[in-house]
N, C-alpha and C positions, 0 to 999 in steps of 0.2 A: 230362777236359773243360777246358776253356781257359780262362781265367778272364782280362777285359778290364779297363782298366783303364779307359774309360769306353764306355761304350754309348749312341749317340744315337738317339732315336725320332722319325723324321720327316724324309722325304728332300725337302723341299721347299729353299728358298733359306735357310731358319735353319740346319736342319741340317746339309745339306749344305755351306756355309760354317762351320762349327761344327768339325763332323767334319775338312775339311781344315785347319783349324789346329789343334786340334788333335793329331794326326797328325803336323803337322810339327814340333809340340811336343816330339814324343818318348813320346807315349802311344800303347800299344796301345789302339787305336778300332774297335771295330761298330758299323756305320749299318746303322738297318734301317726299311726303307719297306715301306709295304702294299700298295702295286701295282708293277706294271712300268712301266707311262705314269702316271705319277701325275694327278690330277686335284684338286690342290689351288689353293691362293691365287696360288703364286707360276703356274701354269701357265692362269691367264686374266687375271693383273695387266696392267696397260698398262703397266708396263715404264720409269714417271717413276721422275726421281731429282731428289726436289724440295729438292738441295743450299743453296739460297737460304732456305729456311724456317727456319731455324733460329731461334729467339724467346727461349732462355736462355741462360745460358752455356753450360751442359751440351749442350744440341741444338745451337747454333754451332758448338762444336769437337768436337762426332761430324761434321754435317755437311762441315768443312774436313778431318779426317780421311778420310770417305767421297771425296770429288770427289779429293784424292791417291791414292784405292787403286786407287779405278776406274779413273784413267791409266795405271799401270801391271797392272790384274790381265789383260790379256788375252795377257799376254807371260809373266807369273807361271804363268798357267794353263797356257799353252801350245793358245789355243783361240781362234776369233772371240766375243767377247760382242756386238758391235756396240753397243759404247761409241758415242754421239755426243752432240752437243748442237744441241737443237734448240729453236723458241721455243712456250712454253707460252701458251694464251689460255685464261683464266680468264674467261669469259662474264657479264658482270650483267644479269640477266632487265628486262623494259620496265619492273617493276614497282619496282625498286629504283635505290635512288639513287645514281650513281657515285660520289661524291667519299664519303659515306660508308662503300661497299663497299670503295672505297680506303685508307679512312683502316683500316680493319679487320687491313689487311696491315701497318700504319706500322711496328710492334715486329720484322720478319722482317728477317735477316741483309741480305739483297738486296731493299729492297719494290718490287713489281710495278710498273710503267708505266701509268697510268690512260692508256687509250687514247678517242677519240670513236668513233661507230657507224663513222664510214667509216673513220678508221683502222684498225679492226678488222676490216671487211670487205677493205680494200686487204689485211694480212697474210691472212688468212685468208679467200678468194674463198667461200667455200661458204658461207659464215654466211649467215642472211638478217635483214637489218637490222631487220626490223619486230617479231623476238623480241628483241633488245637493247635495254638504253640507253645501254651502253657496255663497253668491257672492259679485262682488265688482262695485260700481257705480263709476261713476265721471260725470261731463256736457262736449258733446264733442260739436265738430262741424262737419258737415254736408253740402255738396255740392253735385250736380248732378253731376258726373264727365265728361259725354259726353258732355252735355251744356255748362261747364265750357271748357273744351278743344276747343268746336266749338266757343265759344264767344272770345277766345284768336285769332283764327283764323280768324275770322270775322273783328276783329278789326286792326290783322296784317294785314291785305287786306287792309284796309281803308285807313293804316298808310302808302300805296306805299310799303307793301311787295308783294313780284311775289310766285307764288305756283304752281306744278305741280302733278301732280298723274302719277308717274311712279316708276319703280324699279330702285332701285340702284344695280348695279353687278359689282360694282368694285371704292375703295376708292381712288383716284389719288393724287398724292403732290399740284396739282394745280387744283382741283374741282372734279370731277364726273363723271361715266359713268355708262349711264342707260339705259333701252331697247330701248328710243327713242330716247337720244342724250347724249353730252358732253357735261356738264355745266364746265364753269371754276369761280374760285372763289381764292382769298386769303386767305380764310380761311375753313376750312370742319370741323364741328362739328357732332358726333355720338350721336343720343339721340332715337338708333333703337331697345332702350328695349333688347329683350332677342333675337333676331336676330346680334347685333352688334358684339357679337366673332366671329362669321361665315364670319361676314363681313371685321373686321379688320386682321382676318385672312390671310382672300383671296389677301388681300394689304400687307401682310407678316409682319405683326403687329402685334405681341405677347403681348396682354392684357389679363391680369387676370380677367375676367367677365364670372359671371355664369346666373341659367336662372333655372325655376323649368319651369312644365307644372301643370296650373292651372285650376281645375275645379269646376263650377259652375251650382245647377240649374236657370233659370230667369223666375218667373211666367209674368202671362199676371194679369194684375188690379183685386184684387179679394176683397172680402166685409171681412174678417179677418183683426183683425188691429192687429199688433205688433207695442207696445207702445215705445218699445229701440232697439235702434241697439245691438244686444247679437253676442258675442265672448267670447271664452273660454278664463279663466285668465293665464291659461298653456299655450300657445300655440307651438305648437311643429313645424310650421313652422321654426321658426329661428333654431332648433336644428337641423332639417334636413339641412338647408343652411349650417349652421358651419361644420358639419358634412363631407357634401360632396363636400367641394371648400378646404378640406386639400390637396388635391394632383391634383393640375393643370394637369398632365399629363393624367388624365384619362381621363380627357373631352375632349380629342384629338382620343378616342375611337368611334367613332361613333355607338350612339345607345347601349351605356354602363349603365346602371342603376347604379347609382354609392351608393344611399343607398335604403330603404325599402318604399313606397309613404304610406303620412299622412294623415289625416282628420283631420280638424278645421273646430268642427261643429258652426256656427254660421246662423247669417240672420240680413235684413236689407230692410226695407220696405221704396219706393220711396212717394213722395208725389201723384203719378198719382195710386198709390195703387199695383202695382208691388211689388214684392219679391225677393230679390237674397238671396240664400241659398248655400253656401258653407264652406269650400273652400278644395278642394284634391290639396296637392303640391303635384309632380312627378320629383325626379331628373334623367333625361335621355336625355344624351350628342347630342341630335341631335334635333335641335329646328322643325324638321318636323317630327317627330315622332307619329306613331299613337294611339291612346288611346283608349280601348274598353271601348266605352261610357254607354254600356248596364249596364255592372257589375259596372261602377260608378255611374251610374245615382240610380242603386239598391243602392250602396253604400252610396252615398248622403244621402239618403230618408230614409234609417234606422239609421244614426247616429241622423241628427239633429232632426228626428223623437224622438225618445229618449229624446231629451231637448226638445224640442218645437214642441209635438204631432201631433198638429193641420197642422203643416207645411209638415206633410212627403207624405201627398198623395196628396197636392196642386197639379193640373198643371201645368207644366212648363218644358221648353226645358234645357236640357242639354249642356254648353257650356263650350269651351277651349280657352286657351291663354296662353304667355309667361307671365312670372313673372322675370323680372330681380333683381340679389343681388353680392355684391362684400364678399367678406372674412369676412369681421367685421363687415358691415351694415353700414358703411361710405361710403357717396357718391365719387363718381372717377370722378375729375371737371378739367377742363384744356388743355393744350398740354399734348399730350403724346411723351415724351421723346425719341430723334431723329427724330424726325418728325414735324418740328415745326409749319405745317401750318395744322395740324390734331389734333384735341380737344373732349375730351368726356365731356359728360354730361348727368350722368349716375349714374345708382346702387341706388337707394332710398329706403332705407326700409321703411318709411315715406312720400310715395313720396308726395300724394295729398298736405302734411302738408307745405313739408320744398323744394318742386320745385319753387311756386311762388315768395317768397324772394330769394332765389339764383339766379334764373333769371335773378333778377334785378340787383342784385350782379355781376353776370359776365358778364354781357350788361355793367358794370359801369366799371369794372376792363378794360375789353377788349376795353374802348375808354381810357384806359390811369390812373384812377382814384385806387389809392391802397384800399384792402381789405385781412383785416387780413384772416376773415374764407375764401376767395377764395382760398388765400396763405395756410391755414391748411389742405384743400380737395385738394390742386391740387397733382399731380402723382409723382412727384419727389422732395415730401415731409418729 
């Protein structure tokens, strides 16, 4: 039997970017994913890359590393990601006060452009002015996320890494056990999204890692253009994270709501003329849980209806997924403590932005090479 010298669990955009540095590292790599079309985070994300956000030093210079990678990874790869940049409208609801919601962004690398209702409406024609009281631009960046995960994968292939499509049911000190066999490996890395508590659970591994349930509509190519990617400048996702990762114990509740599910009305139009309109977070302790899609999908369609009219009675399916988040919105990178041949690589509340520079970061650290931020994120910091 073969023995690897790291193993990644999770073919999403961590992994998958993981695994190809890896790889190019000079380590023998198995990436193993649970589906063939995956249906995770990175595969209903809107596909921002909110380079400009950066608010520490550490988040700045991932950030200024990321917007370098992404100009060149589509050549790297040898694949379209449909890298562009394009301008983001961060939306401030009637009820709230611009210069305030402004000043909120003041500490980010690039802070936003307080815009008036009709500036807002001039970029962005679809808005309807009477849910504003004003908004905030900036120039973001822009990938396809699935193309971008499949070209990391593509290339990990290339580069002599091995891949398999199967479950993992159980994290072992020396590789893997999955519905068709036991891989063994030196090293086992988690990058399974909002499935990895359940998992490092079950291997009796107490990580602090949370998970929302995320929902989306996804239209089919339709003749409406939106001009910007629009998100609320409030957004009340991270309030719910904070919120409900206070007390570890409760996510040991299965099927515990632990606070109230949100909306973050936004959208986000692909180049092939598609739509994702979302996003519902749901905090509820059991990553299989089921969501009455009905009264979301109504839900969806009257919020961002409301901002962006034109978009509430589009066609389009209704979809779900994990959303993974740690406590603070710092990523959790490294060995986890007593367990030294088991490694997360995880929690991104940025992920599109600041997973391709780490990557490469702890493909560098993990052949031997020091690195302050790996050393900052890792767990027994």
């Amino acid at each position: 039997m073969k023995t690897y010298d790291w193993i990644v669990v999770g073919g999403g955009i961590a992994g998958a970017a993981l695994a190809y540095e890896l790889v190019k590292t000079g380590f023998a790599v198995l990436l193993l994913e649970q589906y063939q079309t995956p249906q995770n985070a990175t595969r209903y994300s809107y596909g921002g890359l909110a380079y400009w956000s950066g608010n520490t030093p550490l988040t700045r210079q991932l950030c200024e590393d990321a917007i370098a990678r992404y100009h060149i990874l589509s050549q790297e790869l040898d694949a379209d990601i449909q890298f562009r940049e394009l301008d983001l409208l961060l939306t401030i609801s009637a009820a709230n006060d611009p210069e305030a919601t402004a000043a909120s962004y003041n500490d980010s690398a690039i802070p936003p452009r307080l815009l008036s209702i009709q500036e807002a409406c001039e970029l962005e024609p679809l808005l309807n002015p009477e849910a504003i009281s004003g908004a905030l631009t900036v120039k973001h960046g822009h990938i396809h996320p699935e193309k971008t995960s499949l070209a990391y994968i593509q290339a990990f292939l290339r580069a002599g890494g091995e891949m398999q499509i199967t479950q993992v049911l159980q994290v072992l000190q020396d590789g893997v056990k999955t519905t068709t066999a036991t891989f063994h490996s030196a090293n086992v890395v988690i990058c399974a999204g909002g499935l990895s508590r359940q998992l490092l659970k079950s291997a009796g591994i107490p990580v602090k890692l949370y998970f929302t349930h995320a929902e989306i509509i996804e239209t089919p190519p339709v003749d409406v253009q939106l001009r910007t990617l629009v998100m609320p400048a409030n957004q009340q996702r991270f309030q719910l994270e904070a919120e409900s990762s206070q007390v570890d114990e409760l996510w040991d509740e299965v099927g515990n709501e632990l606070v109230a599910p949100i909306l973050d009305a936004g959208a986000i139009q692909f180049q092939d003329g598609s739509i994702r309109i979302g996003q519902i977070s749901r905090a509820i302790a059991d990553p299989h849980a089921k969501v009455n899609s009905e009264s979301s999908e109504k839900w969806l369609r009257k919020s961002v209806g409301q901002v962006l009219p034109v978009l509430g009675n589009l066609p389009g399916t209704w979809h779900h997924c994990l959303v993974a988040f740690s406590s603070d919105r710092q990523p959790l990178i490294g060995t986890i403590p007593g367990f030294d041949s088991i490694h997360l690589f995880w929690g991104f509340s940025t992920p599109l932005v600041i997973i391709p520079p780490l990557a490469k970061r702890f493909a560098n650290f993990a052949s031997g090479k020091k690195d302050e931020i790996i050393l900052q994120l890792s767990l027994d910091h």
